[in-house]
C-alpha positions in Angstrom: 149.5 55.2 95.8 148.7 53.9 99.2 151.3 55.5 101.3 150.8 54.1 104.5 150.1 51.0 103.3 153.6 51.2 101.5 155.1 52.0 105.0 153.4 49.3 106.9 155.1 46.7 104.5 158.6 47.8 105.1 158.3 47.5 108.7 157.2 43.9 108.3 160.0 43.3 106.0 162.5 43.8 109.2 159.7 42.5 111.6 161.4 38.5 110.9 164.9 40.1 111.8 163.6 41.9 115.0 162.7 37.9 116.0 165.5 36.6 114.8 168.0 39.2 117.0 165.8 38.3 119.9 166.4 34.7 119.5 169.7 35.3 118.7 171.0 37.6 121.0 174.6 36.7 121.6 175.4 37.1 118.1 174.1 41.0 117.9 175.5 41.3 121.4 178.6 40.7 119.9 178.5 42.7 116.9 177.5 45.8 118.5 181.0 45.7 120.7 182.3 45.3 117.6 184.9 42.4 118.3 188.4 42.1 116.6 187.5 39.4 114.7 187.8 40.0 110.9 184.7 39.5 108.2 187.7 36.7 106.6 186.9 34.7 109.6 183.1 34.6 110.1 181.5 31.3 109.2 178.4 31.5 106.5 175.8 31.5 109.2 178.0 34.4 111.1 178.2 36.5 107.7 174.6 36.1 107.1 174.0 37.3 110.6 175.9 40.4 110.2 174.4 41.2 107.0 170.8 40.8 108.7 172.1 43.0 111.0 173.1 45.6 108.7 170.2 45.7 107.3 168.2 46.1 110.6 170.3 49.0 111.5 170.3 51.0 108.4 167.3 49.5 107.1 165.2 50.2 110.1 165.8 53.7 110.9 165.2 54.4 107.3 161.6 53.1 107.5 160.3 54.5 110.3 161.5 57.8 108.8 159.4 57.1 105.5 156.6 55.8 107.7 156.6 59.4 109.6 157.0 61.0 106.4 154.1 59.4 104.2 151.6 58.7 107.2 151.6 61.8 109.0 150.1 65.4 107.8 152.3 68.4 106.6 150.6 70.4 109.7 151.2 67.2 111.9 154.8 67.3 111.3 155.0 71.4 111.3 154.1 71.8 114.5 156.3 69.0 116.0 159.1 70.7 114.3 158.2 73.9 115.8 158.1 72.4 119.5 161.6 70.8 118.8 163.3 73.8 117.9 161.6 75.5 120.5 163.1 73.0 122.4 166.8 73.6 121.3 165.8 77.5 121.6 165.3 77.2 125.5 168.3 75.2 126.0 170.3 77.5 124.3 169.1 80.2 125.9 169.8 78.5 129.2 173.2 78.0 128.6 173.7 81.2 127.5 172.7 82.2 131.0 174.5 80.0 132.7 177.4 80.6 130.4 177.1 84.4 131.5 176.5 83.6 135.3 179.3 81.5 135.4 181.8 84.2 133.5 180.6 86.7 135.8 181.1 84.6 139.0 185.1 83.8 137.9 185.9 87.1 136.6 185.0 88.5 139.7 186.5 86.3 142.2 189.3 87.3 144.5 188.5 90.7 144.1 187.0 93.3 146.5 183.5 94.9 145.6 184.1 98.8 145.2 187.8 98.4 144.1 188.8 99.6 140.5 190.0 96.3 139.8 186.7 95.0 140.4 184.9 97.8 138.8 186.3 97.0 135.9 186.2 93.5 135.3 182.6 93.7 136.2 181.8 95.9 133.4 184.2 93.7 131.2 182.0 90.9 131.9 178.6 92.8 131.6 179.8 93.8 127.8 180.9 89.8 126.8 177.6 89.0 128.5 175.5 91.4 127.0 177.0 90.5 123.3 176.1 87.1 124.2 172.7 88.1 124.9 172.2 90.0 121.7 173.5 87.4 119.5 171.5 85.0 121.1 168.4 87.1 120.3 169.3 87.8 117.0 169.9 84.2 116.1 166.8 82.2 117.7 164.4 85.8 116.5 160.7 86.0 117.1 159.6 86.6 120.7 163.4 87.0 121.9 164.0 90.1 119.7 160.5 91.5 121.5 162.4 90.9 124.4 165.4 92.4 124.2 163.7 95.6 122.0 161.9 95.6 125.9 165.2 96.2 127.7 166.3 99.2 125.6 163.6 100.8 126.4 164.2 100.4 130.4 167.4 102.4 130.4 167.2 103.3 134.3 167.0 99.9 134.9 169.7 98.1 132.6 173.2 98.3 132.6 174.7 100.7 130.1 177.0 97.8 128.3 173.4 95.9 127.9 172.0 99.4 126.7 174.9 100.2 124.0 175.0 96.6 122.6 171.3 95.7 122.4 170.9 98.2 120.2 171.8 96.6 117.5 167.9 94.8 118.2 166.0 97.4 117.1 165.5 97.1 113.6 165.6 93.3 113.2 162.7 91.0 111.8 162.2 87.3 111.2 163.3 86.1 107.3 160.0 84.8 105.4 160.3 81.4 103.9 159.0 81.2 100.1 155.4 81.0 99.7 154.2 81.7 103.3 152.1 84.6 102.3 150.7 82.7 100.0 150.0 80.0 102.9 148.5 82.3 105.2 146.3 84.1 102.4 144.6 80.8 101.5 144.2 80.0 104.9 142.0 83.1 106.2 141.0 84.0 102.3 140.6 81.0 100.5 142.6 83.1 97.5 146.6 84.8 97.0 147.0 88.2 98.0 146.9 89.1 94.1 143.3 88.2 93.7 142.3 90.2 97.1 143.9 93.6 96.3 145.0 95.3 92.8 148.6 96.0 92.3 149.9 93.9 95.7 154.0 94.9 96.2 155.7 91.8 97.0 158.7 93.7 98.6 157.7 94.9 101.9 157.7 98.8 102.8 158.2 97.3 106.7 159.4 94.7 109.0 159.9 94.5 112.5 159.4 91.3 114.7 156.1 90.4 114.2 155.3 91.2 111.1 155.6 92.5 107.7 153.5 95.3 105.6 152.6 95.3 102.4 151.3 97.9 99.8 148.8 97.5 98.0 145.1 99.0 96.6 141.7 97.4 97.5 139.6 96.3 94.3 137.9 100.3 94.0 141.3 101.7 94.3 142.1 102.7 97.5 145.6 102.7 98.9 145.9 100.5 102.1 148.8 98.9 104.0 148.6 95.0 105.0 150.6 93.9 107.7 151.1 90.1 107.6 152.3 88.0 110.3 154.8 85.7 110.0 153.6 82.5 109.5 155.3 80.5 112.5 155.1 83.2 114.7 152.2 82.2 117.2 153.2 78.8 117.3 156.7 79.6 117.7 155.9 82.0 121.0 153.2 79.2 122.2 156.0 76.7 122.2 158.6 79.3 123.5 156.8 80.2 126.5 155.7 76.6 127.4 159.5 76.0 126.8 161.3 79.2 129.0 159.2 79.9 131.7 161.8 82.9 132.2 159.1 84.2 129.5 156.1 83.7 131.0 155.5 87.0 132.5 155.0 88.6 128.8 152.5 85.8 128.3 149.3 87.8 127.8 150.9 90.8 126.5 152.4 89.1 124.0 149.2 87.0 123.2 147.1 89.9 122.4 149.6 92.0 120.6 149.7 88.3 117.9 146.1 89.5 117.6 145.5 91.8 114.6 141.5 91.8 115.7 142.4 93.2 118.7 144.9 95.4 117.5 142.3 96.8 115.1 140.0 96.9 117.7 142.6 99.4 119.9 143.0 101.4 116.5 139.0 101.9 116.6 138.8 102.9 120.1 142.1 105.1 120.0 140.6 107.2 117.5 137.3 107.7 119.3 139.5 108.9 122.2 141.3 111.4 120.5 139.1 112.7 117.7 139.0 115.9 119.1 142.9 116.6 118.2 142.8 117.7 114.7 146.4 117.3 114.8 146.3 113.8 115.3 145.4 110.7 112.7 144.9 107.2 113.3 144.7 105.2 110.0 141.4 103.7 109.6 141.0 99.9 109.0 139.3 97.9 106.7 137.7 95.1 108.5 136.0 93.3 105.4 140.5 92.6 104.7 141.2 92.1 108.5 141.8 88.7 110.2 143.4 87.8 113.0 147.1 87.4 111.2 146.4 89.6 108.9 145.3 93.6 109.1 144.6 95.8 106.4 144.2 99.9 107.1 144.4 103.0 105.5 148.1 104.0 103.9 149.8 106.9 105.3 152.7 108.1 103.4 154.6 109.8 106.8 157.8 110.3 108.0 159.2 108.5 111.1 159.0 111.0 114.0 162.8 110.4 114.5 164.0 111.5 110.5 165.3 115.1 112.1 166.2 116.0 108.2 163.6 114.8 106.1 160.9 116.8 108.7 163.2 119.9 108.3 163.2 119.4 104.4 159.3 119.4 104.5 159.7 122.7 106.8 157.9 121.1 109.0 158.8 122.7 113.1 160.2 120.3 115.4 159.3 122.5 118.4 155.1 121.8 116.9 156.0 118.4 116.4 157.1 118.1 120.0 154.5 119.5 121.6 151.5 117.8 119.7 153.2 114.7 120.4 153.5 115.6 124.6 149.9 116.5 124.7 148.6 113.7 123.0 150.3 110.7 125.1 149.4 113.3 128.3 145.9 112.9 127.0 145.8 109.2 126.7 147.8 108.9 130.4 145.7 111.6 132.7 142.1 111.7 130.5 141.2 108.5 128.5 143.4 106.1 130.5 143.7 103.9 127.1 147.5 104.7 126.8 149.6 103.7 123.9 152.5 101.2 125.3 155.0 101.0 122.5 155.3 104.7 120.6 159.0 104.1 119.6 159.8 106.1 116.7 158.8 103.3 114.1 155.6 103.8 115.5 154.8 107.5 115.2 155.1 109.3 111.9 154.3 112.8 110.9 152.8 114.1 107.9 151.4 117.7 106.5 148.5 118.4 108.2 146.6 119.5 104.7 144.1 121.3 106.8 146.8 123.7 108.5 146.2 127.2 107.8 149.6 128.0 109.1 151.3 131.0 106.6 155.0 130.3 107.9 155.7 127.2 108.3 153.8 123.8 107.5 151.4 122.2 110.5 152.3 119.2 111.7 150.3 116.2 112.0 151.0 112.8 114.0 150.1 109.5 112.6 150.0 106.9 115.3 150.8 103.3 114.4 151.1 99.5 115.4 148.1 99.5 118.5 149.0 95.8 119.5 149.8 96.7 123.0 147.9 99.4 125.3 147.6 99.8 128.9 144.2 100.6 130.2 144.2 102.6 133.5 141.8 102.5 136.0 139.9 106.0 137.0 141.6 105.7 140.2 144.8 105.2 139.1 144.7 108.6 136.9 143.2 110.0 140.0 146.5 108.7 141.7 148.5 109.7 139.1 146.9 113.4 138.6 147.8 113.8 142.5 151.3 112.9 142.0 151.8 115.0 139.0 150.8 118.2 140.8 152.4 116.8 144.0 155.9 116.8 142.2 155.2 119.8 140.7 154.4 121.9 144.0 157.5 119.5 145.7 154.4 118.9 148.5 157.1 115.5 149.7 153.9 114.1 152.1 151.5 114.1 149.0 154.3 112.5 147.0 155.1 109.6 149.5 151.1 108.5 149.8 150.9 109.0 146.0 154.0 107.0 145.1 153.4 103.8 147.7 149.4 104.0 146.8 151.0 102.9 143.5 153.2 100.4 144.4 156.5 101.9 144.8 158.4 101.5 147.7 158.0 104.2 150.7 161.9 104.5 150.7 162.1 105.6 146.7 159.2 107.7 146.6 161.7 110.8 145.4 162.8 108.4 142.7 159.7 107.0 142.0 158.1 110.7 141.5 161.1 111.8 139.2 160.8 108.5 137.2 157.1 109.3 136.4 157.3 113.2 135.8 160.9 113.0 134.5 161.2 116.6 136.3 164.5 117.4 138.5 162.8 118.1 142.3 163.8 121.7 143.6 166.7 120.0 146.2 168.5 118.1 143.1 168.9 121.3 140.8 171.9 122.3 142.7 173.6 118.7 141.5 173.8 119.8 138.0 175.5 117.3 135.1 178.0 118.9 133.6 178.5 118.9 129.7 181.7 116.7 129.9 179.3 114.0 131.6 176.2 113.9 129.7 177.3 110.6 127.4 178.7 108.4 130.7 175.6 107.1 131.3 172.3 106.3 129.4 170.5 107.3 132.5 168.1 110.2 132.2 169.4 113.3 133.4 166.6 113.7 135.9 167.7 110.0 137.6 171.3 111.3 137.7 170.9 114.1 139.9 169.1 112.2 142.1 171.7 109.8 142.2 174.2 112.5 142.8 172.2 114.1 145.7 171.8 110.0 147.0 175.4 110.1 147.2 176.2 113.9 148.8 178.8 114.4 145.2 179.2 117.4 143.7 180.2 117.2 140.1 183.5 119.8 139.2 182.6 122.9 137.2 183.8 122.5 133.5 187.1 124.9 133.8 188.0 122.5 137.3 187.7 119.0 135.3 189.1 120.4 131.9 191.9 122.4 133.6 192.8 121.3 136.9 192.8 117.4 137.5 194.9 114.8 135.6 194.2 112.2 133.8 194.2 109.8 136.9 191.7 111.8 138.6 189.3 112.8 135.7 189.3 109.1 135.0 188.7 108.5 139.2 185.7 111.3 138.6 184.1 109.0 135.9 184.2 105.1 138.6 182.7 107.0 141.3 180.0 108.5 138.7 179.6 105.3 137.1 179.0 103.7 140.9 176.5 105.7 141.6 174.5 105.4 138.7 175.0 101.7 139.2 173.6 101.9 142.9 170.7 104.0 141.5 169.7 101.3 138.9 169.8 98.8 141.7 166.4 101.2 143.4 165.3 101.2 140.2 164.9 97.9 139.9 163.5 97.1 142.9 160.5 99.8 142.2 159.7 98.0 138.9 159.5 94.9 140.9 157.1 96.0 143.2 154.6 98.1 140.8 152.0 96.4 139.1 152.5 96.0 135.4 150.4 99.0 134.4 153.0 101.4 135.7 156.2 99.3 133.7 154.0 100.0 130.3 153.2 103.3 131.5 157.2 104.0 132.4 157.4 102.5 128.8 155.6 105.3 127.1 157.4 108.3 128.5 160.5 106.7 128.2 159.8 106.4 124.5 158.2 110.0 124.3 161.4 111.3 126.1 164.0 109.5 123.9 161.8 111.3 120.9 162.3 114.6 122.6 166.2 113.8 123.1 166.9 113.2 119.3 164.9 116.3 118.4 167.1 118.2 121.0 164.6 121.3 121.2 165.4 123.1 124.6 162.7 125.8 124.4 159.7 122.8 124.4 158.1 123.2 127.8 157.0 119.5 128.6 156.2 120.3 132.3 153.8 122.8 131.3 152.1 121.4 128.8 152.1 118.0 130.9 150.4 120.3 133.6 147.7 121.7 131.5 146.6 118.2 130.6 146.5 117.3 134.6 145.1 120.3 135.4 142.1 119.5 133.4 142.0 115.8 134.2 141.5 116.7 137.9 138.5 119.7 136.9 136.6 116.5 135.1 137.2 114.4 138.6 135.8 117.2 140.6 132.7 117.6 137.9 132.1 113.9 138.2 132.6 113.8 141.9 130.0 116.6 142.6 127.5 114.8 139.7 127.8 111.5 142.3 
């Protein structure tokens, strides 16, 4: 059947009555103000008039909807339901922020900055604001989730309200509509995932925001892993970006890590770089399975790095684990500048090193995953940060200042700056210690917090003092002022991460995840500075070798 053809006759059925209301304008004048008159008094001509224009207005809407439906293509109208919704997306999220700048603005009115009544009602209106945030991601999904799974990872710079509950972000995915892998198969295959692998699992072993992974076995039986993107994604974020220009900034980040080539691509090289680690394994892909939605590598049955019991069952040593795991990110950050930007736990797994020769306990080795997003530094920027590394290290301040504005932070926060790289207390903050009864007020590393302390001349009380001596009122008066200054801090923090390029934010982004690792595994005798150290040390011996080769 001829289905525009179809269409084009029921719009010329209404195309007489489109005259007629012209010619006759009074009469639908008057029925659209709907008069009081009653249907028992309109004349014949009046009645047939009104039923005309019943028609017209049901009649006509109806067609042009049949007329969009039968004449236009099933990607035609995909795609301009993906631009509306990403329409209604941005304008929700814009009133969500306004909604939040507005509740913020009146909660704090009328009250004095510094005060406990504003202290308070500040961080009652950072908690609705922040729930409003995460629901909002949660709900609308796709590139909003990436965004708020960005903002836990920048503790120092993010409230702690925003911190505790966006973390309820960090394992949620898109839902799959019915048949889209089949779609997205027959679009780069030609074939269902069935007839391309033996024994394709339906259920997926993964799911995180861009994607899903699959298991399966190629056709001469070995066992791979296919991550598929969700189908809508990469229109979804084109359409979202031209929407929010809030979003814009992640633009090309978020561009390449859509890429599975290029992922694959950073998998390749990331090997290359590290092969001489016997202790580390990148899964190898399969490119003759590998499109650009769709990436196929080698299966690794591992453990996420963050499963403290199941590594203990395998009697695998958290301490090894650890210290592999330092050395190879201080590999990627001082030697092969192609660093790893998103090593949250997800993305790191551990399995028996099968090689290990190890009589006592089982060698560890470290599986890295998901290479979407890397940073690639420049040879001067190791250079830079090699200098600052040992600068901090020796606490040689002058070295420190040129090192820390020579990469973009300001000349002012060059102490911060230094301690948010090496995540090492400097020698003149050790005497502001953190007490044990303060170590969960604030998500801050505890590096950042004596620095904050010594910012602010405060001396925490000794354990026996707090536990003993103050009341209630003052114990709680203890925990504002704390809270302040952290706040203050965050504020520095914040205005160094706007002025560093974005090489350092992904770089901040690695060790934050690395330390967080550490944190769960709670191992006090694993000597990061050292190890760190050893790494630089021989980073700046290949800069002399190449410098004396020039």
């Amino acid at each position: 059947m001829n289905y525009r053809f179809l269409a084009y006759r029921l719009i010329n059925v209404y195309s007489k009555d489109l005259v007629l209301v012209k010619q006759n304008s009074q009469l639908f004048s008057r029925y659209l103000t709907r008069t009081t008159t009653t249907q028992t008094q309109l004349t014949t001509p009046t009645r047939q008039w009104a039923i005309k224009r019943y028609a017209l207005l049901i009649g006509l809407p109806v067609t042009t909807f049949f007329f969009y439906r039968l004449s236009t293509k099933y990607e035609t109208r995909r795609k301009h339901r993906i631009v509306l919704e990403s329409i209604g997306r941005a304008i929700r999220a814009i009133s969500v922020g306004l909604r939040s700048a507005v509740d913020q603005k009146f909660s704090l009115l009328f009250k004095r900055e510094g005060t406990d009544e504003y202290i308070t009602a500040l961080q009652a209106t950072r908690r609705r604001n922040a729930k409003r945030f995460a629901n909002l991601c949660i709900d609308i999904g796709g590139v909003y989730i990436k965004i708020g799974q960005a903002f836990i990872n920048l503790p120092e710079v993010i409230p702690l309200e925003y911190y505790e509950e966006l973390q309820v972000l960090q394992e949620r995915a898109l839902r799959r509509e019915k048949g889209e892998i089949d779609t997205l198969f027959k679009r780069y295959f030609r074939d269902t995932p069935e007839n391309i692998y033996n024994n394709f699992n339906r259920e997926p072993i993964a799911a995180a925001s861009l994607a899903e992974v699959y298991a399966a076995e190629t056709k001469d039986g070995q066992p791979v892993a296919i991550k598929v993107q969700y189908s809508d994604l990469r229109e979804r974020y084109e359409t979202d970006i031209a929407t929010a220009w809030l979003l814009d900034e992640l633009h090309d980040d978020l561009t390449l890590e859509l890429d599975f080539l290029h992922e694959a691509r950073n998998a390749e090289r990331c090997r290359e770089h590290l092969k001489h680690l016997d202790y580390i394994h990148v899964p190898k892909v399969h490119w003759n399975l590998t499109k650009k939605r769709i990436l196929t590598y080698e299966f690794m049955s591992g453990i996420t790095i963050d499963n403290v019991d199941k590594l203990k069952e395998l009697n695998l040593s958290l301490k090894d684990i650890d210290e592999k795991l330092i050395r190879v990110f201080a590999e990627q950050i001082f030697r092969t500048g192609f660093v790893h930007a998103d090593p949250h736990p997800g993305n790191v797994h551990v399995q028996v090193n099968t090689n290990s020769k190890s009589k006592n306990s089982q060698r560890a080795q470290i599986v890295l995953l998901d290479h979407g997003l890397y940073e690639s530094l420049l040879s001067e920027e190791r250079k830079i940060l090699c200098d600052l590394w040992m600068a901090s290290i020796t606490n040689d301040h002058i070295r420190m200042k040129q090192t820390a504005t020579a990469l973009g932070a300001p000349e002012k926060d060059y102490e911060l700056f230094c301690t948010l790289v090496t995540m090492k207390p400097l020698p003149d903050t050790e005497q502001f210690v953190i007490p044990s009864y303060a170590k969960d007020w604030d998500p801050l590393p505890r590096e950042l917090q004596m620095i904050a302390l010594k910012s602010g001349k405060y001396q925490m009380p000794s354990e026996d003092e707090y536990q003993n001596e103050l009341s209630d009122e003052q114990r709680s008066d203890i925990r504002k002022h704390f809270r302040k200054l952290m706040d203050k801090k965050r504020t520095a923090l914040l205005r160094i991460l706007k002025q560093m390029p974005k090489t350092m934010f992904l770089l901040l982004r690695n060790l934050n995840s690395v330390r967080n690792t550490l944190k769960i595994h709670n191992i006090s005798d694993v000597d990061r500075t050292t190890i760190m150290t050893e790494v630089c040390q021989q980073a700046l011996k290949e800069f002399q070798t190449k410098k004396k080769k020039v």
